[in-house]
ROMI-845101 format. One record per residue: residue number from 0; residue in three letters; x, y, z of N, C-alpha, C, O in turn. Coordinates in steps of 0.05 Angstrom, whole numbers. Example, Ala and Ser with C-alpha at 12.3 -4.5 7.8 and 13.67 -1.06 7.14 Angstrom:
nr	rest	n_X	n_Y	n_Z	ca_X	ca_Y	ca_Z	c_X	c_Y	c_Z	o_X	o_Y	o_Z
0	ALA	264	-114	156	246	-90	156	264	-66	156	285	-66	169
1	SER	257	-45	142	273	-21	143	258	1	157	268	23	161
//
This chain:
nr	rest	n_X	n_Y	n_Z	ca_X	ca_Y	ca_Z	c_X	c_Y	c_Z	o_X	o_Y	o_Z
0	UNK	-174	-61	-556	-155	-43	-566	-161	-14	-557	-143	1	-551
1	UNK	-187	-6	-557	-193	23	-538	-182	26	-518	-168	46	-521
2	UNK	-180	15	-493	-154	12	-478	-139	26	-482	-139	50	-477
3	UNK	-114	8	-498	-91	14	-512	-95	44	-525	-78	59	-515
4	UNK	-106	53	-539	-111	77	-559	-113	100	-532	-99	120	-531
5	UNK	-130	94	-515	-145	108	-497	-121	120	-477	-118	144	-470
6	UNK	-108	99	-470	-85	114	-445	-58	117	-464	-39	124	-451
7	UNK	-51	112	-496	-30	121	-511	-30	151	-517	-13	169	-518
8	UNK	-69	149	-523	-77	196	-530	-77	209	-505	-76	234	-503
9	UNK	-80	192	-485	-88	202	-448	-52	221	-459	-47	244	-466
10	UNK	-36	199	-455	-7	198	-456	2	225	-464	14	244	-453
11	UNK	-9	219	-490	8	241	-520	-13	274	-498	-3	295	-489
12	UNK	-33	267	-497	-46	298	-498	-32	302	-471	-27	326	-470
13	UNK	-27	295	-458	-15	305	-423	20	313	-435	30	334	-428
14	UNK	32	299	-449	62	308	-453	46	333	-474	38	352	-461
15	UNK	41	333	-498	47	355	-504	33	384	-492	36	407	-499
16	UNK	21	373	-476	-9	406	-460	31	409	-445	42	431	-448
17	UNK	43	393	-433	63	399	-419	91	405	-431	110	410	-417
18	UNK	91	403	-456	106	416	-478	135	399	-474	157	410	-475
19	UNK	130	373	-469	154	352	-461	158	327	-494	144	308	-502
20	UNK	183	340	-505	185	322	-529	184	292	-518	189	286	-495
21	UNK	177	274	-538	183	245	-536	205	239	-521	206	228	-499
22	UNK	229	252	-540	257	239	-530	262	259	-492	277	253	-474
23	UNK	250	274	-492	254	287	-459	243	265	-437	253	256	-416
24	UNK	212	260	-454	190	236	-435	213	212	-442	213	201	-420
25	UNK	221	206	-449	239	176	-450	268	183	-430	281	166	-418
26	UNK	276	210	-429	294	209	-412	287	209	-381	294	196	-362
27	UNK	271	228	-383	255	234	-347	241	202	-332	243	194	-309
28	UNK	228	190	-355	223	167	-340	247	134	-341	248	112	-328
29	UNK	262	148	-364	271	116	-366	270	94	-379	283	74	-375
30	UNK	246	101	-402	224	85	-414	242	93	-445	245	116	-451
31	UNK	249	75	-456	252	90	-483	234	97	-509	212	89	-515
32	UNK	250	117	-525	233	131	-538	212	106	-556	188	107	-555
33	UNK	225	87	-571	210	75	-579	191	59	-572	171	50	-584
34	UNK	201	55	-546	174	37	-530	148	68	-519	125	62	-514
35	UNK	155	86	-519	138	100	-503	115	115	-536	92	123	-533
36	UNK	135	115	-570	121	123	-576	100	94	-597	91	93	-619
37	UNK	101	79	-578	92	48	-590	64	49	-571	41	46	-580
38	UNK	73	56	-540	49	72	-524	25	86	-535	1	82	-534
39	UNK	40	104	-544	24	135	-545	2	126	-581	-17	139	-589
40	UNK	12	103	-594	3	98	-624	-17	73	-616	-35	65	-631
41	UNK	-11	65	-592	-42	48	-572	-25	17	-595	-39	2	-609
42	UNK	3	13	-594	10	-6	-606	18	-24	-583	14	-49	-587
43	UNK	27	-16	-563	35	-29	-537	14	-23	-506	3	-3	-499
44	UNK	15	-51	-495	1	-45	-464	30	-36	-448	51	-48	-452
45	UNK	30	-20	-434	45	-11	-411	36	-23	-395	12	-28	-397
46	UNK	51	-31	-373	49	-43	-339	45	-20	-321	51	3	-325
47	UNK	36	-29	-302	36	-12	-286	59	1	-273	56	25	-267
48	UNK	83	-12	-267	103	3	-270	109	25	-283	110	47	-273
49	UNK	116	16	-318	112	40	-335	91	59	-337	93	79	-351
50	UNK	76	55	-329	52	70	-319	62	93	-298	57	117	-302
51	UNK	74	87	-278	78	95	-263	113	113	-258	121	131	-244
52	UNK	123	100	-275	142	125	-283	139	140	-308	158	154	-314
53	UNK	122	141	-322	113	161	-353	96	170	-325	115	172	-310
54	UNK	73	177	-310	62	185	-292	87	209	-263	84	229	-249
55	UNK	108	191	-267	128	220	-251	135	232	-273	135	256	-270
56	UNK	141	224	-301	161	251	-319	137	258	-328	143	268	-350
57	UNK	117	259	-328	91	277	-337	80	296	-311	62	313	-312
58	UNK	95	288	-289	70	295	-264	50	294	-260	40	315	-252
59	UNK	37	277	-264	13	274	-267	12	238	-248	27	218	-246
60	UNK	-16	246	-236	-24	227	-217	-21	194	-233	-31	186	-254
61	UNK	-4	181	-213	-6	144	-231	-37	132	-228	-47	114	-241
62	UNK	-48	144	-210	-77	133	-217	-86	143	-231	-97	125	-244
63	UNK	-92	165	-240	-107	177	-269	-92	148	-293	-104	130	-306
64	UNK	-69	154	-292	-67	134	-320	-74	112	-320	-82	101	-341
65	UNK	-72	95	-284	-85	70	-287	-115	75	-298	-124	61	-316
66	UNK	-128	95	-286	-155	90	-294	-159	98	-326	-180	90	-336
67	UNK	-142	110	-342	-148	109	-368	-133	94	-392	-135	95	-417
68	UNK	-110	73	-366	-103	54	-378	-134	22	-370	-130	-2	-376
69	UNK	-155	30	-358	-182	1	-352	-159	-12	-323	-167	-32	-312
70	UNK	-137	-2	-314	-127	-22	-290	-148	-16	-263	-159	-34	-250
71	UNK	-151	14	-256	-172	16	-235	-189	26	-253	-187	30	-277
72	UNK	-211	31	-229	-242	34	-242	-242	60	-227	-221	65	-213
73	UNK	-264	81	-227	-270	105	-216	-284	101	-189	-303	87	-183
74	UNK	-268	117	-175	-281	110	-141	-299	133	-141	-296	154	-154
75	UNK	-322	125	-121	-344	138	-112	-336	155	-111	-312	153	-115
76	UNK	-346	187	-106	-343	214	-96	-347	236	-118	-355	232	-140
77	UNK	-339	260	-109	-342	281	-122	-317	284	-143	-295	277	-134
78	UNK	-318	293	-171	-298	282	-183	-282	308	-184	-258	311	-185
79	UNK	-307	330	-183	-291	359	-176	-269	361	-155	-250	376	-161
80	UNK	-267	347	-132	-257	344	-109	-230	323	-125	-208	333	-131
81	UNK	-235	305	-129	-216	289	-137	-200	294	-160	-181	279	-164
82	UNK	-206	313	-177	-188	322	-194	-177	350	-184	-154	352	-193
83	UNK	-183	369	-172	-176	382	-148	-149	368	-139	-127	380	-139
84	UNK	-150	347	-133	-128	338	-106	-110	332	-128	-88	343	-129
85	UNK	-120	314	-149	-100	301	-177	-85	327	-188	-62	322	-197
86	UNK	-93	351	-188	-78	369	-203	-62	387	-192	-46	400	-205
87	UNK	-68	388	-166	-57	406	-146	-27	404	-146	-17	383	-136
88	UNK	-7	427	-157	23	427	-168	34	424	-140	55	411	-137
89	UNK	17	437	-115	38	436	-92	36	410	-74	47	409	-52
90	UNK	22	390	-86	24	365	-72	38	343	-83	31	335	-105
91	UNK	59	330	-68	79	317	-89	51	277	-86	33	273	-69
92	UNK	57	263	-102	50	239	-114	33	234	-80	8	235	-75
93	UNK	54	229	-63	51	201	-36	27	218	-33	4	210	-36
94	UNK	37	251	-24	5	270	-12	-16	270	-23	-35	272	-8
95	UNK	-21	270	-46	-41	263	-65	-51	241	-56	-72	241	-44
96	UNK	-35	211	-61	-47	194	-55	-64	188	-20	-82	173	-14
97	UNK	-45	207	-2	-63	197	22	-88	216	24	-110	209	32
98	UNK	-83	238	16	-111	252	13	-132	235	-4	-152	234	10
99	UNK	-134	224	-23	-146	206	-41	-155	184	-28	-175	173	-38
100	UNK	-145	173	-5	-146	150	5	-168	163	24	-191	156	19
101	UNK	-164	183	46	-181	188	68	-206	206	49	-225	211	64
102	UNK	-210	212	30	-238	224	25	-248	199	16	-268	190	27
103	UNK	-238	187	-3	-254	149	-7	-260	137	17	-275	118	12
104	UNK	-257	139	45	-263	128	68	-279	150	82	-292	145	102
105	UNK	-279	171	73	-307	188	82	-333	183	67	-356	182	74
106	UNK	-323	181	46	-351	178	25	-363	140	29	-384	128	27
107	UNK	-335	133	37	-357	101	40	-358	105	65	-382	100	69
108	UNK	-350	110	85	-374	114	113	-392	128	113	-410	121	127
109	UNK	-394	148	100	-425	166	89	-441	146	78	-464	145	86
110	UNK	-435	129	62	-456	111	47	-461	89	64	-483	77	61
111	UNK	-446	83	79	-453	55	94	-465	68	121	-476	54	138
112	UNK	-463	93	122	-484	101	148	-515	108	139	-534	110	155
113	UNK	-519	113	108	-542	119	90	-556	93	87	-581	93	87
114	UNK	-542	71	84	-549	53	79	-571	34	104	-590	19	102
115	UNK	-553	46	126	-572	40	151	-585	53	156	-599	45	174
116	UNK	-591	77	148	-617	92	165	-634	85	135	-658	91	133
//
């Protein structure tokens, strides 16, 4: 149930730091109000789908919520760097994600070249 609790307060503290009522987050994503505030009370699992549209009407990166909904795990690297890229207002979702993708393939060819010498 930490899980559940864990990505429902992830939820609640990201809408309100962004000053977005319930009933606004249920319109922007789609999701209705009662399912999203069933979410946020860690009463319901969200899919990754819904994950992923409460993640556009929040703006906020769908992998942050996977990872504080337990779906991914934390990738190697600098986390300064990677929340850097996650928060950055002038990069829309896809850009984020390919930046995200090519520093995870620097940092594992850094390690798999460490690994051999």
């Amino acid at each position: 149930m930490q899980a559940l609790s864990g990505i429902g307060q992830y939820i609640r503290e990201q809408r309100t730091a962004a000053q977005v009522s319930l009933r606004q987050l249920a319109q922007a994503t789609g999701v209705s109000n009662p399912y999203l505030s069933q979410i946020e009370r860690g009463l319901r699992k969200p899919s990754a789908e819904i994950l992923q549209q409460i993640a556009k009407g929040l703006r906020v990166s769908a992998e942050t919520l996977y990872m504080h909904a337990g779906i991914l795990t934390e990738r190697e690297g600098d986390p300064d760097v990677r929340n850097a890229i996650l928060t950055d207002p002038h990069l829309h979702e896809r850009q984020k994600q390919v930046l995200l993708d090519i520093y995870q393939s620097f940092c594992n060819e850094n390690a798999h070249q460490k690994e051999e010498s």
